[in-house]
N, C-alpha and C positions, 0 to 999 in steps of 0.2 A: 266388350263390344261397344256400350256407350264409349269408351274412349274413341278406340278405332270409328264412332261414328263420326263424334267432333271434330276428329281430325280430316276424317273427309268433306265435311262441312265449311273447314277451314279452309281450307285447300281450294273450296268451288268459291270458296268469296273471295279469295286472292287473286281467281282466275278470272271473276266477274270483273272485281277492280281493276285490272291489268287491260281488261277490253275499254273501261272508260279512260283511265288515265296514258293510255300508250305504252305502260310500259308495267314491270313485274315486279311488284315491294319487295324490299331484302327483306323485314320483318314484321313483324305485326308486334307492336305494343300491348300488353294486357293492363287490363285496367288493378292497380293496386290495391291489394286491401291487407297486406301485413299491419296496416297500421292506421286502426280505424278511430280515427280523431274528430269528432266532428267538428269540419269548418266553421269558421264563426262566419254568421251572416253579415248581408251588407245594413241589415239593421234586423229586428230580432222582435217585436210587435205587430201585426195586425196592420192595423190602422197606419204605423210608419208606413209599411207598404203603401196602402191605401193613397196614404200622403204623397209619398212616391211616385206612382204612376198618377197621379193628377197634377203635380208639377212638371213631371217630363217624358211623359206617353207622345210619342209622334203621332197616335191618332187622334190622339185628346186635342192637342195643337194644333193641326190643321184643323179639324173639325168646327173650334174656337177660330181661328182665322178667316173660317169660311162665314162663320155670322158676324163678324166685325167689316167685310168685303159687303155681305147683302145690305147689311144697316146702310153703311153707305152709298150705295146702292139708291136704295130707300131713300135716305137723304137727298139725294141728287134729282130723284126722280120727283119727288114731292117739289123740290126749289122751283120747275118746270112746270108744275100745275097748279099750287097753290100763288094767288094775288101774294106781293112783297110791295110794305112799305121803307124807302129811305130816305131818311132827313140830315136838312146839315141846317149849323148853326154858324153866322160870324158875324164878328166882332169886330169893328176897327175905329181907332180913335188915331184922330189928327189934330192939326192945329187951327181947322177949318171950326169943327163942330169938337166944345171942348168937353161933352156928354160922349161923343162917341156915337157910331151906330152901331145896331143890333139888327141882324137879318138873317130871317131864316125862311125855309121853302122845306116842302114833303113832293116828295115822288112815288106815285101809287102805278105798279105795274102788275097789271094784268092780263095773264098768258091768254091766249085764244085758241080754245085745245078744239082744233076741226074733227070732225069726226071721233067722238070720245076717244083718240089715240091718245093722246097723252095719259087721262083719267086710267085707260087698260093700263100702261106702264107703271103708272101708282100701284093698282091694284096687284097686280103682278109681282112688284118689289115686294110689298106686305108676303104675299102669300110667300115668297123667298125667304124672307126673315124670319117666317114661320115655320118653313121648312128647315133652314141652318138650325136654328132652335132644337125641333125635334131630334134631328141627326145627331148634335151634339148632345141631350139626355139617353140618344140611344147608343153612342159609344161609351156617355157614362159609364152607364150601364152596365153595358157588357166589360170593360176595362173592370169595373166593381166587383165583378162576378168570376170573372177570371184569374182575380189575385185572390181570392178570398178558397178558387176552388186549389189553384197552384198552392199557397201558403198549406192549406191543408195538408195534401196530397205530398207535400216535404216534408213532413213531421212523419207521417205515415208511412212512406218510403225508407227513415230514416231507422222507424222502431223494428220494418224489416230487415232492415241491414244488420242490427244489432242480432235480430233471432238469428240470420243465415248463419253470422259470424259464431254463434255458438253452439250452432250444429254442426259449421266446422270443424272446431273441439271436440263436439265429443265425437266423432266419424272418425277423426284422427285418432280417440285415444280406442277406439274400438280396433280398427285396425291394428294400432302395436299390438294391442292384446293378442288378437288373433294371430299374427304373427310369429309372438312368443309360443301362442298355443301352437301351431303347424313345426316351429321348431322344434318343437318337444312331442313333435309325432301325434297330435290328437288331434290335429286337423285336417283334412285337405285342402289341395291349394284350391281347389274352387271357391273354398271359404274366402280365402287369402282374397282372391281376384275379387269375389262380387263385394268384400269392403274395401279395396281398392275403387270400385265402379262408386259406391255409396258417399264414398270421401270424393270422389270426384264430379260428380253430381250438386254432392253440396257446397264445394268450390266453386261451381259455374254457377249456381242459384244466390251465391254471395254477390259474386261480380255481375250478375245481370241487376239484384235490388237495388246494388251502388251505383249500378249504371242508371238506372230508373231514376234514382232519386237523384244524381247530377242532370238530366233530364227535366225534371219541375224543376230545379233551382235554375236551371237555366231557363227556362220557360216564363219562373217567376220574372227575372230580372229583364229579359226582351219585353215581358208584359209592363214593365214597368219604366220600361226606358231609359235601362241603367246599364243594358250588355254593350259595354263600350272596350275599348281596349284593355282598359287596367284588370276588368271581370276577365276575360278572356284569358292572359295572363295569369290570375291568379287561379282559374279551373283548368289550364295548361299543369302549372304544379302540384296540385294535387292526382290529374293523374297519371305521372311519372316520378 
C-alpha cells in the first residue's frame, strides 16, 4: 500500500508540474544514492566559510556599499556647512628683482546656512551613517549566524544519510531472508510484501536525507555567495 501510495503521489506531482510548465514530463529523475561518496566541500572549516561569505555575500556588499554612499554623503553635506580655508602660494623670479617675489593670500569661505537648512542636512547625513553602519552589523550578523547554523545542519544531514543508507542494508537483507523463508513454505506472502513496504520506506527515507542534506549544502553556499555556475554544475553531477 505504501508503494501504491507513492506512486499516487507521484503521479499528482507530475500533474501539478504539467499545469505550471504547459506541458507533461516524460520522466522524473530520482535522486542517487547507490553510491554514497561524500562530496568534498568547496572548503571544509568553519571559519573558511565564515571567510567566505564576508568576502563575497551580495548582502554583505551592498550593505558595505551603502555606508561608503552615506559617508560621502556626509562629506558633501558637511563641505556645505562647515567655513573652508584656501591658500596659495607664488613664486616668481625675473631679471627685474634678482631676490624674486614671494606671494601669497588665504581665502576664508563661509557658508550662510538660512534657516538651519543646511545644519538639518548635516545632521541628517550623520544619522545615515549611523544608520548604514547599524544595517551593515545587522547583516553581519545574521550572514554569521546563518553559515554557522547551514555548516551544522550539513554534517548533521550527512550522519543521517549514512544511518538511512544502512537500514537500507539491512531491510534488504531481511527481505531475501523472508523471501527464501516463503519459498520454502514458512511464510506468507503478506510477510513477503510488508518487507517489501519496509525496504521501500527505507529507500525513500534515504533519498529524502540526501535530498535534505544537498539542501543545506546549497543553502550553505547561496549564504555564502558562492552558488555560482561551476556549484551548480557540480550538484548537477552528483545527482545523476
Amino acid at each position: 500500500m505504501n508503494i501504491l501510495r507513492a506512486q499516487a503521489d507521484l503521479e499528482q506531482n507530475k500533474a501539478e508540474l504539467a499545469a505550471l510548465i504547459d506541458q507533461m514530463p516524460d520522466k522524473v529523475d530520482q535522486i542517487r544514492t547507490d553510491s554514497l561518496v561524500k562530496p568534498p566541500m568547496l572548503v571544509e572549516s568553519r571559519e573558511q566559510w565564515l571567510k567566505l561569505a564576508k568576502d563575497n555575500s551580495p548582502a554583505l556588499l551592498v550593505a558595505a556599499q551603502k555606508v561608503k554612499a552615506s559617508e560621502f554623503a556626509q562629506q558633501s553635506a558637511q563641505g556645505g556647512y562647515y567655513p573652508t580655508i584656501k591658500g596659495n602660494v607664488d613664486y616668481r623670479n625675473s631679471d627685474w628683482h634678482s631676490n624674486g617675489e614671494l606671494s601669497a593670500g588665504i581665502t576664508l569661505n563661509v557658508p550662510i546656512d538660512l534657516n538651519g537648512a543646511t545644519r538639518a542636512n548635516v545632521d541628517e547625513a550623520a544619522l545615515n551613517v549611523l544608520s548604514a553602519k547599524q544595517d551593515i552589523r545587522l547583516v553581519e550578523s545574521d550572514i554569521h549566524k546563518r553559515i554557522i547554523q547551514r555548516f551544522t545542519q550539513v554534517a548533521i544531514n550527512w550522519n543521517q544519510v549514512l544511518m538511512a543508507s544502512e537500514l537500507v542494508e539491512l531491510r534488504d537483507k531481511i527481505l531475501r531472508s523472508k523471501e527464501k523463508l516463503y519459498d520454502a513454505g514458512r511464510l506468507e506472502v503478506s510477510d513477503v510484501i510488508s518487507a517489501h513496504n519496509r525496504l521501500f520506506e527505507a529507500k525513500h527515507s534515504l533519498q529524502t536525507h540526501f535530498y535534505n542534506y544537498w539542501r543545506q549544502r546549497i543553502g550553505l553556499l547561496q549564504t555564502a555567495g558562492k552558488l555560482d555556475d561551476n556549484a551548480m554544475t557540480r550538484i548537477s553531477q552528483a545527482f545523476n
